[in-house]
C-alpha positions as CSV (number, residue, x, y, z in Angstrom):
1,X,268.0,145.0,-78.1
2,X,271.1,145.2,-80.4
3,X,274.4,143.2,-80.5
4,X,277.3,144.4,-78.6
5,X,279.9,145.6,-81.3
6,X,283.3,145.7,-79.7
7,X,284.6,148.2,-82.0
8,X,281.9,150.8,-80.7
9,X,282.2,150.1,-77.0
10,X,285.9,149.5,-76.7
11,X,285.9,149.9,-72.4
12,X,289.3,148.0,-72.5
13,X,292.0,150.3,-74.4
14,X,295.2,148.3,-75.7
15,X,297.8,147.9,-73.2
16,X,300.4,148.8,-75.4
17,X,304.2,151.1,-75.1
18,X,301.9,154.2,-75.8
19,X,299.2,154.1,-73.1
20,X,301.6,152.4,-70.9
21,X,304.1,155.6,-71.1
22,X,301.2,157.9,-69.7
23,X,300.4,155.9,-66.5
24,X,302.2,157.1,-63.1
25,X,302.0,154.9,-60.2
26,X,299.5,155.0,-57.8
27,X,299.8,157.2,-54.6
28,X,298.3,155.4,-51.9
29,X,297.6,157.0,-47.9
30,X,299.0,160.0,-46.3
31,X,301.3,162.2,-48.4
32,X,304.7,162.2,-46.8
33,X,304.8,164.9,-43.9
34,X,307.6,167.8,-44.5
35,X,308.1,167.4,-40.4
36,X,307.3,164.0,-40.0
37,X,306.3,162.8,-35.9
38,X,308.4,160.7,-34.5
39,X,306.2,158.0,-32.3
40,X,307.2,157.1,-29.1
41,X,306.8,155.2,-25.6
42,X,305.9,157.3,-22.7
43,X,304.7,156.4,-19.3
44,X,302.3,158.5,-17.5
45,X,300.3,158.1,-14.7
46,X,297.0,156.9,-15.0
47,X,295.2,159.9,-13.7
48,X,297.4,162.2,-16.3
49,X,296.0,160.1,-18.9
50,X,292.5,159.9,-17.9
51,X,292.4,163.6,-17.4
52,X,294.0,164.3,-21.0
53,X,292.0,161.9,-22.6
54,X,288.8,163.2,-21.4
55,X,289.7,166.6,-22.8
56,X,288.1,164.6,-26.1
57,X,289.6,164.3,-29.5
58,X,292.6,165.4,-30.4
59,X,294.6,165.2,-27.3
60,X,298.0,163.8,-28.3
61,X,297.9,167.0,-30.9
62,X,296.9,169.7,-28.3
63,X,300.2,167.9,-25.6
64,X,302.4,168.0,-28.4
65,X,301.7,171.8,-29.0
66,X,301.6,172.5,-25.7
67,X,305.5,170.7,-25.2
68,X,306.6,172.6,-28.7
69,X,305.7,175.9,-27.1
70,X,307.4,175.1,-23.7
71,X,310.2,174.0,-25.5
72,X,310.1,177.0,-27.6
73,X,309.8,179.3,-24.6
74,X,312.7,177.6,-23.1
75,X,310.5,176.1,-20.1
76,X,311.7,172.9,-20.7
């Protein structure tokens, strides 16, 4: 086995003004939405739900494009 020599296997580069210049902060999550949703409190009736929810995943998505083309339409 040989000796660790720190000036071979250096995993920890200086800190210093030069290597601190090239960092950028770190982007954490979703990136921002162009059209961002806007949440909201709605009340439904219970069958309503249970019939949209049973549809399976995705529901919420397949309403709201189902409003934005009624809206679009001029239906509502």
């Amino acid at each position: 086995m040989t000796k660790f020599d720190p000036d071979i296997h250096d995993d920890n580069p200086p800190m210093d003004a030069a290597f601190m210049a090239g960092m950028k902060p770190s982007r954490r999550g979703r990136p921002k939405s162009a059209t961002p949703k806007v949440e909201i409190k709605i009340r439904l009736d219970a069958k309503t739900v249970e019939h949209l929810r049973g549809s399976g995943p995705g529901w919420q998505t397949r309403v709201n494009a189902l409003l934005e083309r009624m809206v679009a339409a001029g239906q509502i």
